[in-house]
C-alpha positions in Angstrom: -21.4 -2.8 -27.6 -20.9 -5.4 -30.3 -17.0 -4.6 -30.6 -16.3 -5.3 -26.6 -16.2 -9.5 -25.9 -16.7 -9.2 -21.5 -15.7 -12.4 -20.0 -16.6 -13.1 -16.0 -13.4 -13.4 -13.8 -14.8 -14.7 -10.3 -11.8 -14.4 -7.2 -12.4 -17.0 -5.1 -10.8 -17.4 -1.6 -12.2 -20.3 0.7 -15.8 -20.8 -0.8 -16.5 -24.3 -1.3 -20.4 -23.6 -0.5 -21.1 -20.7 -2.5 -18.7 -20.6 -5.7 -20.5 -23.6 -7.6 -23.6 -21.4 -7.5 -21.3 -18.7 -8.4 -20.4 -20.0 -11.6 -23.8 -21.7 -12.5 -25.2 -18.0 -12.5 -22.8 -16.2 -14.6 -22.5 -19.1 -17.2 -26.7 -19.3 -17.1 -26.6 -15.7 -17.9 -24.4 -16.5 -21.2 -20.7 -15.5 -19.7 -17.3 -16.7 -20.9 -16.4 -17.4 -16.6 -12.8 -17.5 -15.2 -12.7 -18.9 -12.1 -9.3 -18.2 -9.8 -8.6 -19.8 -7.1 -6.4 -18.1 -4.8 -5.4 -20.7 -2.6 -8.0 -22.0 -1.3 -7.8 -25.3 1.2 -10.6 -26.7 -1.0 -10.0 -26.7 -4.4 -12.0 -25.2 -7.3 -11.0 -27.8 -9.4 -12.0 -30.4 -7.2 -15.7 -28.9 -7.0 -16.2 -28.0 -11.0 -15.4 -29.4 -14.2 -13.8 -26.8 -16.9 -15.2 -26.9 -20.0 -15.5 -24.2 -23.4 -17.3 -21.8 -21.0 -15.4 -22.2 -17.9 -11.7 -21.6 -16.8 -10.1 -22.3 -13.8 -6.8 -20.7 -12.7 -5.2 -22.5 -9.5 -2.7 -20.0 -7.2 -0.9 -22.4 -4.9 -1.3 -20.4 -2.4 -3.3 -17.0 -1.1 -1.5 -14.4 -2.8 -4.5 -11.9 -3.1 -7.8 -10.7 -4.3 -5.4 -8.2 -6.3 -3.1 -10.5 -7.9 -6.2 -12.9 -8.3 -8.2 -10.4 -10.7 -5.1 -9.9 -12.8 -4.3 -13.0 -12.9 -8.2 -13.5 -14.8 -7.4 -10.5 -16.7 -4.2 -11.6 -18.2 -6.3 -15.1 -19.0 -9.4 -13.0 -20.4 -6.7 -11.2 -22.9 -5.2 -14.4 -23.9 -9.0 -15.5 -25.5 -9.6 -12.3 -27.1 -12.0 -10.6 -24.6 -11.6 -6.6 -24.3 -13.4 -6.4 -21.1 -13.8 -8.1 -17.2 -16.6 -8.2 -15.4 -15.5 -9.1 -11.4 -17.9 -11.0 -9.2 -17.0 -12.4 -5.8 -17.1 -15.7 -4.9 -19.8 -15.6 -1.7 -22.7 -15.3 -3.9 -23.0 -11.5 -2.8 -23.0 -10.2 -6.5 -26.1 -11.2 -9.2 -25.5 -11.8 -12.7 -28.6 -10.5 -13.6 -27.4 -7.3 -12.6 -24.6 -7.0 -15.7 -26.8 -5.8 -18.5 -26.8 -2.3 -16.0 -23.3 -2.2 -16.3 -22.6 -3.4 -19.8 -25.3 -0.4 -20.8 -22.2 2.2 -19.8 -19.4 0.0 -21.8 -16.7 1.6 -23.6 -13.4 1.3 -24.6 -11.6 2.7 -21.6 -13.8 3.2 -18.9 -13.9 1.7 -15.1 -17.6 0.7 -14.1 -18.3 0.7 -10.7 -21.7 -1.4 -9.5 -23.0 0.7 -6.5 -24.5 -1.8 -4.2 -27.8 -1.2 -1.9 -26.7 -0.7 1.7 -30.2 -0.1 2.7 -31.5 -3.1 4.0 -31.4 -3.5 8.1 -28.8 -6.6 8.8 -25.8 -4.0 7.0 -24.1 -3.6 10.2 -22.8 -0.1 11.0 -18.7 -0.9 10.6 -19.7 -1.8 7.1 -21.5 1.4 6.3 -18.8 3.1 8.2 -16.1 1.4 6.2 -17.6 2.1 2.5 -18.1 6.1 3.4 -14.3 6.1 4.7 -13.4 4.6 1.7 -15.2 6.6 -0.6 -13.9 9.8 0.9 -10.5 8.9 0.4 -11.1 7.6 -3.4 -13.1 10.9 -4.4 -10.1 12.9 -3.2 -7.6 10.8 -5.0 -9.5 10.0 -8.1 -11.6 13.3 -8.9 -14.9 11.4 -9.3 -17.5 11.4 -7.0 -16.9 7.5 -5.7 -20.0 6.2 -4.0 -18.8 2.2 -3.5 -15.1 2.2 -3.7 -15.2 -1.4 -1.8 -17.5 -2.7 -3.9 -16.0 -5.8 -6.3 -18.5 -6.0 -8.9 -16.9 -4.1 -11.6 -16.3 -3.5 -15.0 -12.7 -3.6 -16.3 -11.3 -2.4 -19.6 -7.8 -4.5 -19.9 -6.3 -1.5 -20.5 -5.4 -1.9 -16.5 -2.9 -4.5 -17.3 -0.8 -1.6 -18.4 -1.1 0.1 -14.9 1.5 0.2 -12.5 0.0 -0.9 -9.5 1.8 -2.6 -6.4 -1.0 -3.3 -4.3 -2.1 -7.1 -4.2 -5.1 -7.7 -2.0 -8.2 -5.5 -1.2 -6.4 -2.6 -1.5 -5.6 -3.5 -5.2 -8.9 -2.6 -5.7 -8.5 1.0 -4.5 -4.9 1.3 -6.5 -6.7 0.4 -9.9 -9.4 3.2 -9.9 -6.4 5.7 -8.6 -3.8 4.7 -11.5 -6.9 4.2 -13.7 -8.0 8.4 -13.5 -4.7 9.7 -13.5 -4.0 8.3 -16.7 -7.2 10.6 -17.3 -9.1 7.7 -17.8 -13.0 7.8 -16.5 -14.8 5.8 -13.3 -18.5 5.5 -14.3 -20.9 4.0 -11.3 -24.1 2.5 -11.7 -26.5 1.2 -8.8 -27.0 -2.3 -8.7 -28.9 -4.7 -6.0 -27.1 -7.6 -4.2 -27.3 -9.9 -1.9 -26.4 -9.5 1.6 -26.5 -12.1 3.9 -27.5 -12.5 7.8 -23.9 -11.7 10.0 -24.4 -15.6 11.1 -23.8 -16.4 7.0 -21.5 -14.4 5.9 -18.1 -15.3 4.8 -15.7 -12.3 4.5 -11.5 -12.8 4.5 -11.5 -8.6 4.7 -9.5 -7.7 7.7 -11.0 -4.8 8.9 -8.4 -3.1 10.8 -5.3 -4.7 8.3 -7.2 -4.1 5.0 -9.0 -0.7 5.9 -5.2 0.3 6.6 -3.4 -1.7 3.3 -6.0 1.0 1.7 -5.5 4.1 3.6 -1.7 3.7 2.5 -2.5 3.3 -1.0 -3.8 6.8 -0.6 -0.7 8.3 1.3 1.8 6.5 -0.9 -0.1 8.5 -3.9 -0.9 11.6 -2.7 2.4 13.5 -2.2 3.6 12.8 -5.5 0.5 13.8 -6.7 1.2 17.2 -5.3 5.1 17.5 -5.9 3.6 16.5 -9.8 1.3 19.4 -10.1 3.7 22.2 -8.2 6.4 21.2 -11.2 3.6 21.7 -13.8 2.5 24.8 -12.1 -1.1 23.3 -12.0 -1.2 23.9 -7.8 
C-alpha cells in the first residue's frame, strides 16, 4: 500500500456545526484533508485555519456535490496523492473506519464503504431509496452494488479522465458507471456510521429531484450501452 499517498477530500454544503469536527477526525486519524466548500452561506474558511495538513477550496457558489469531489480530486493530484478518500461533511462517515477500505487499495479500483442501515431511526424512504438505487447501478455497472448512495468512497484519480456530465448526487452514480465500463472494478466493504435522529439530521438530497437526476443517469447510459454491444455482436 506504500506506493498509493490517499488524501481526505470532505464536500461540504451548509455545515457550520458539523464540518470542524469533520476535519479534526480525519486529520487526528493522520490524513492529508481537503476541505471544499461548495457555496456554503457560512464559510469554511471563516470556521478553520488551513495549514500543511489542511486545504480549503472555496466554490462561490453551490455548484454540486459532483463538481465539489472533482474539484478535491484535481487538488489531491496537484500534491502528488494517487488516491481520495470522500467523507461528508454532517459527521455521518467515521475516519476510523478507512483502514477497512485502504485494506482493498489498488491502483485502479473504486471502493465502496457499505454503510449499516440496521439501526431503528433509518426511516423507510431511505431504505427504499438505497435498494432503488442499487438496482439500477448493478444493472448498469455489472457488480453486485449494495450502497450505491453511500459517499464514503475510495477513489483512484484515474476518474479525472472520465467523461462524466453529471454534477450533484447523481455524479456519484455516473462515476461508478463510466468507472466499470472502462472495465475497471467497484470493490465494497461494510463500514459503520453514524446516523442521526430525523430531528438532527441535515441532508441537501432532494428526494424526488435527486432520486430522478439519478434515474436519468441510468437512461441516458443504457441505450447506448445496447446499440454498443449489437455493433460488437456481444447481444
Amino acid at each position: 500500500m506504500n506506493e498509493y499517498k490517499v488524501a481526505v477530500v470532505v464536500p461540504t454544503f451548509d455545515n457550520p456545526t458539523t464540518i470542524q469536527d469533520v476535519v479534526y477526525d480525519t486529520v487526528k486519524h493522520g490524513f492529508v484533508t481537503i476541505v471544499v466548500d461548495d457555496g456554503s452561506a457560512t464559510k469554511v474558511q471563516d470556521i478553520l485555519r488551513p495549514n500543511e495538513k489542511l486545504h480549503i477550496i472555496t466554490h462561490k457558489q453551490n455548484i454540486g456535490k459532483g463538481i465539489a469531489i472533482t474539484s478535491g480530486a484535481k487538488k489531491a493530484q496537484q500534491l502528488g496523492f494517487t488516491h481520495i478518500l470522500t467523507i461528508d461533511g454532517d459527521n455521518q462517515h467515521q475516519a476510523d473506519q478507512a483502514d477497512k477500505l485502504l485494506a482493498q487499495i489498488d491502483k485502479n479500483s473504486i471502493i465502496i464503504g457499505n454503510r449499516n442501515f440496521d439501526i431503528d431511526h433509518v426511516p423507510f424512504g431511505s431504505r427504499f431509496g438505497r435498494w432503488f438505487s442499487n438496482f439500477w447501478a448493478s444493472w448498469d455497472t455489472g457488480f453486485d452494488i449494495e450502497d450505491s448512495l453511500s459517499g464514503y468512497r475510495l477513489y483512484p484519480l484515474s476518474i479525472l479522465n472520465l467523461d462524466i456530465v453529471s454534477c450533484r448526487f447523481d455524479w456519484e452514480m455516473e462515476v461508478i458507471v463510466r468507472h466499470s465500463e472502462t472495465g475497471a472494478k467497484i470493490k465494497q466493504v461494510d463500514i459503520s456510521c453514524y446516523y442521526p435522529q430525523v430531528e438532527h439530521r441535515v441532508s441537501h438530497f432532494h428526494k424526488l429531484k435527486d432520486t430522478l437526476a439519478i434515474v436519468w443517469v441510468h437512461v441516458r447510459i443504457l441505450p447506448i450501452k445496447k446499440i454498443k454491444r449489437v455493433f460488437s455482436g456481444t447481444s
